[in-house]
C-alpha positions as a Markdown table, in Angstrom:
| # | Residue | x | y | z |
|---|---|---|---|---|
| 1 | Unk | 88.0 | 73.8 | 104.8 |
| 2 | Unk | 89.6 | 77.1 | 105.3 |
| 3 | Unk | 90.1 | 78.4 | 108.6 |
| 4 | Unk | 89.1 | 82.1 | 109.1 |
| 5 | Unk | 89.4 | 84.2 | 113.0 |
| 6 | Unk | 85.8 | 83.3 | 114.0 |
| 7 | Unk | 86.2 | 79.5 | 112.8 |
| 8 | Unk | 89.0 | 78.6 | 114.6 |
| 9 | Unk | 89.6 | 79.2 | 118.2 |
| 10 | Unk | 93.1 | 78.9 | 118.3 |
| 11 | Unk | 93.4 | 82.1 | 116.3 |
| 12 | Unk | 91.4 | 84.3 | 119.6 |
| 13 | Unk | 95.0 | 83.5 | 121.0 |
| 14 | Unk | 97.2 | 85.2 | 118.5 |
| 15 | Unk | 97.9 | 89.3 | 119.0 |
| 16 | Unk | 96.6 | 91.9 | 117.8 |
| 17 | Unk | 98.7 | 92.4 | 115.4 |
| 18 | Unk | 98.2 | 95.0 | 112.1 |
| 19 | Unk | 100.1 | 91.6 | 109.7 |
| 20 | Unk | 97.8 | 89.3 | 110.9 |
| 21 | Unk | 95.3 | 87.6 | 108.3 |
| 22 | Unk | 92.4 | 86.4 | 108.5 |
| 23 | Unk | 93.4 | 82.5 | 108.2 |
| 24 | Unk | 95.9 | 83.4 | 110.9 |
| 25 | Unk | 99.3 | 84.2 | 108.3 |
| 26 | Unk | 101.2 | 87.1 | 108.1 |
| 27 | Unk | 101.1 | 89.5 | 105.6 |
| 28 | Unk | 104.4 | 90.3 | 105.6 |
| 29 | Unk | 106.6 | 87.3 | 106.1 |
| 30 | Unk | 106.5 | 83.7 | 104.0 |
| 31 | Unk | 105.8 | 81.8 | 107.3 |
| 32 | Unk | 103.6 | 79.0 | 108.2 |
| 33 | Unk | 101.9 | 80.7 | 111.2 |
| 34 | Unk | 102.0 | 84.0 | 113.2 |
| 35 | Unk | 105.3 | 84.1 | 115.3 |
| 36 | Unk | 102.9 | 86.5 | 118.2 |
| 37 | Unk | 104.6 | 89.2 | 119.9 |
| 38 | Unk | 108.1 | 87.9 | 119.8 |
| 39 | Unk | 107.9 | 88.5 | 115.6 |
| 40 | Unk | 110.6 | 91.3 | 114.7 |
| 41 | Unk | 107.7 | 92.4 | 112.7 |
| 42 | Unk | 105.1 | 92.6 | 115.4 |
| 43 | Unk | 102.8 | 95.8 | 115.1 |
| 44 | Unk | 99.9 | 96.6 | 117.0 |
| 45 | Unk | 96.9 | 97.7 | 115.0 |
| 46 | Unk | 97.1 | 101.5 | 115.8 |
| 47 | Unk | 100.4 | 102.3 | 115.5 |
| 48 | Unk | 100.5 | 102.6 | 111.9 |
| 49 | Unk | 98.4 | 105.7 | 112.2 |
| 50 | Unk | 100.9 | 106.9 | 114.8 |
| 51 | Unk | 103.4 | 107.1 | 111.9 |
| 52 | Unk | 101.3 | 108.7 | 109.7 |
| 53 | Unk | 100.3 | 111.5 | 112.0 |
| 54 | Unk | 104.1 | 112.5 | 112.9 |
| 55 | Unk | 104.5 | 112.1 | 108.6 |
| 56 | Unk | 101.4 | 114.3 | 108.6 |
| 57 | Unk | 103.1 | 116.9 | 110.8 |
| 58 | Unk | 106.9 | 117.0 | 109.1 |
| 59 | Unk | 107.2 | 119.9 | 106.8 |
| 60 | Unk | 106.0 | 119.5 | 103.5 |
| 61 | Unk | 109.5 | 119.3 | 101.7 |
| 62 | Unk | 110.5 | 116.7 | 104.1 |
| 63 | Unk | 107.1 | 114.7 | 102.9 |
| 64 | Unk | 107.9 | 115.3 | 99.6 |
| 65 | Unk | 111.3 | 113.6 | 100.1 |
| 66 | Unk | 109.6 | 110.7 | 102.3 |
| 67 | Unk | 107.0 | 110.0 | 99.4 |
| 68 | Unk | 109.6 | 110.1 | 96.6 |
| 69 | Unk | 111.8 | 107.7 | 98.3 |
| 70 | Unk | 110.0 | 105.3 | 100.1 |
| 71 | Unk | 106.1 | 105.3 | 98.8 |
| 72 | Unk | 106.8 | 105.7 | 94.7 |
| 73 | Unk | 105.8 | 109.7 | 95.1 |
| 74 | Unk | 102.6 | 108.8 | 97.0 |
| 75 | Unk | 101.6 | 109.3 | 100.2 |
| 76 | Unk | 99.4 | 107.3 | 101.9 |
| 77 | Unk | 99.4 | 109.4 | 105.6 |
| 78 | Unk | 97.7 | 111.9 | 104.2 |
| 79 | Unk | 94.7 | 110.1 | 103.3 |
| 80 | Unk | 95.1 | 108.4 | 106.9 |
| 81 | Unk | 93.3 | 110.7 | 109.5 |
| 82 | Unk | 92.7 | 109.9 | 113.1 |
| 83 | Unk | 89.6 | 108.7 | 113.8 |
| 84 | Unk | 88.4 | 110.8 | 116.8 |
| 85 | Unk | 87.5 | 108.5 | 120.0 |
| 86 | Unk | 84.8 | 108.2 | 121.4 |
């Protein structure tokens, strides 16, 4: 049987973190189960999007460079916009 978030209780306890599966593993690291908040790689969900808005708001040879280097030429901030709160 495979575990999922609303399966398995013990996953309610684990952060809120943007790595975090489904079946309680991390997307980024080859470990058995989610380290929580003391992971190096520890992320909470929104602050990816804070990234991309202060990517979003660099000048536009200083994106280019960013995109060519890190992302393969693309550039996946400026496809990510804010969702306004409500």
């Amino acid at each position: 049987m495979t575990y999922t978030r609303y399966s398995n209780l013990e996953l309610l306890k684990l952060p809120d973190c943007d790595g975090l599966l489904e079946n309680g593993q991390c997307k980024w690291l080859d470990v058995s189960a989610c380290r929580g908040k003391d992971c190096s790689f520890y992320h909470k969900k929104d602050s990816l999007e804070k990234v991309f808005a202060r990517l979003r708001s660099l000048p536009e040879e200083k994106q280019e460079h960013i995109s060519q280097k890190y992302y393969y030429g693309e550039r996946p901030w400026a496809e990510s916009k804010a969702k306004p709160k409500l």
